[in-house]
C-alpha positions as CSV (number, residue, x, y, z in Angstrom):
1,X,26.7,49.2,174.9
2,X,25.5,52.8,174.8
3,X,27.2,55.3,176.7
4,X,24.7,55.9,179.9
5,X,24.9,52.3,180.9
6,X,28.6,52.3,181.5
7,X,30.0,52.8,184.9
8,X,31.9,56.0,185.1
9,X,35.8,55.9,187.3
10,X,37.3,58.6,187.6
11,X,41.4,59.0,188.0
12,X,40.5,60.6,191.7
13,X,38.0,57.6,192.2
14,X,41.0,55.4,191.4
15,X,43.5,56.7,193.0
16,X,41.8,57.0,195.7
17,X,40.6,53.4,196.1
18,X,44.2,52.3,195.6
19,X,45.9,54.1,197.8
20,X,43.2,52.9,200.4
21,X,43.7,48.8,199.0
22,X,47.8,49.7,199.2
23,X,47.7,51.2,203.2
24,X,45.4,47.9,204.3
25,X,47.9,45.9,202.3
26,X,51.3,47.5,203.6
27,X,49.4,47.2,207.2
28,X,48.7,43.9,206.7
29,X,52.5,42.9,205.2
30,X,54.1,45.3,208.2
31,X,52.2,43.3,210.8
32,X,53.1,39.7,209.3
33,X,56.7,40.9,207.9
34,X,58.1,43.3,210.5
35,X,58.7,45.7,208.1
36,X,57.5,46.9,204.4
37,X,59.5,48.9,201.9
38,X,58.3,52.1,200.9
39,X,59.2,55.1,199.0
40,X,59.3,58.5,201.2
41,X,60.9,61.3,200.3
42,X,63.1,60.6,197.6
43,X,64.3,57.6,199.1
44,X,63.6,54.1,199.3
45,X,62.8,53.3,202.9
46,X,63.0,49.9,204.9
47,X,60.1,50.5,207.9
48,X,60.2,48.5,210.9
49,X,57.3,47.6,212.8
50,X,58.7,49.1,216.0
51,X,58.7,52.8,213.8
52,X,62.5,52.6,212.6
53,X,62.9,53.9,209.8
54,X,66.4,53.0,207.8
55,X,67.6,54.4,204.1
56,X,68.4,51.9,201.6
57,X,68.8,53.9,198.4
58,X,68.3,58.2,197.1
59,X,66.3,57.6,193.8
60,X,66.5,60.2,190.8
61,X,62.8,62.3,191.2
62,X,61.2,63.8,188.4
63,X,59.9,66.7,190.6
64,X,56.7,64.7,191.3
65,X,56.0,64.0,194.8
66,X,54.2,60.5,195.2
67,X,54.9,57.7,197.9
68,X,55.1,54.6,196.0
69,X,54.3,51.3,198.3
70,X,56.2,48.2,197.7
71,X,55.9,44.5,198.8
């Protein structure tokens, strides 16, 4: 397949479309759950539906800041 017929995605494209597939998801799991897991700040977060927000556990950073969604 020569080069101009393949489709292009960039890392932004990517990233971008994930983190918008992850925030419906997390919605979605918050709303059914009560609460999702997340990563905030250097700290793995449990998030109530109600906006509480309580630590679980600091985790070793690299310097990079990224939120990291879990289910």
């Amino acid at each position: 397949m020569s080069k101009l017929k393949k489709e292009y995605i960039s890392k932004r494209l990517l990233a971008r479309g994930s983190r918008r597939i992850f925030k419906k998801d997390a919605n979605k799991a918050l709303k059914e759950n009560g609460y999702v897991i997340v990563v905030k700040d250097g700290w793995v977060v449990k998030e109530s539906i109600n906006g509480d927000i309580e630590r679980i556990r600091k985790i070793n950073s690299s310097g990079i800041s990224q939120n990291l969604l879990l289910d």
